[in-house]
N, C-alpha and C positions, 0 to 999 in steps of 0.2 A: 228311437233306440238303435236303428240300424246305422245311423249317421254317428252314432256315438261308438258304435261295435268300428266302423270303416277308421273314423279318427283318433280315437287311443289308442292302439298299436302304431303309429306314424308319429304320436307323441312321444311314445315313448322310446321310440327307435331315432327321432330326432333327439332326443334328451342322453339316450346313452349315446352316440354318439358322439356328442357337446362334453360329455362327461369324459369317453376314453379322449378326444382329444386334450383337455384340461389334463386329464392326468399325465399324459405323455411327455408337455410341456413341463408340467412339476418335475418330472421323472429328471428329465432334461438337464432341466438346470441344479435339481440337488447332485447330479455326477459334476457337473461345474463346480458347484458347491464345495461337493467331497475332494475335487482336485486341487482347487486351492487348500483346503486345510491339510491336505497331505504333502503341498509345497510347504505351509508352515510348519510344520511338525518335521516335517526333514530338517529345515533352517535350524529349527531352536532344536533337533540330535545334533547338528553339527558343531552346533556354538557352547553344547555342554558337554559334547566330545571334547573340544578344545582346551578344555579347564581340567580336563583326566591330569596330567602330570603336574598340573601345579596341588591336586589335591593328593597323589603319591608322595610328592614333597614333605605334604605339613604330614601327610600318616609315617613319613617315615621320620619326621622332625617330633612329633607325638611318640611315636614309639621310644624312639633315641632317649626323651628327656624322662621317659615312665621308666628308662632302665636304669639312664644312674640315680635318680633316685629311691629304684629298690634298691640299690648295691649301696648308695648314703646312707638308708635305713637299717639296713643289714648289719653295719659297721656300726651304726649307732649301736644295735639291738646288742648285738655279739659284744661292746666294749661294755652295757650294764649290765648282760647278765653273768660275765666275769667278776666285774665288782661283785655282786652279789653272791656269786657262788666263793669270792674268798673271803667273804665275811661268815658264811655257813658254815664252812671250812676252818675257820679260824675258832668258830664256836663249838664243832665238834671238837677238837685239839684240844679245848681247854676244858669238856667235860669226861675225856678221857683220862 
């Protein structure tokens, strides 16, 4: 028993120590790790940085076409409900 009280404590101070070195190596190389993926993630901001003004383009190309088309609509709307208001117009006239 006394043999066993002297060498579990040595085990286990060998073990953790085996253990913080292991980790320290993970530790290690997940900052490597994280450094590269922070190199790609910069890359692909800058490459969809790049594409900002061709998508201002089509937003402002999008907008442009949503406007004369309200204003086609508009003209359309306003020429039938003229028609329509001289036909209601014409049938009050004739009931007076």
């Amino acid at each position: 028993m006394d043999v066993l009280n002297a060498i579990l404590p040595v085990l286990l101070y060998i073990f953790g120590i085996i253990l913080l070195i292991v980790l320290i190596i993970l530790g290690i190389r997940m900052i490597q790790v994280l450094d590269k993926v922070d190199r790609v993630v910069d890359s692909v901001e800058e490459k969809v940085n790049s594409f900002n003004g061709f998508f201002d383009i089509l937003d402002k190309t999008g907008y442009s076409i949503s406007m004369i088309g309200d204003k086609i609509i508009g003209l359309f709307s306003g020429i039938i409900s003229k028609i329509f208001n001289k036909n209601k117009k014409d049938e009050e006239d004739l009931y007076e």
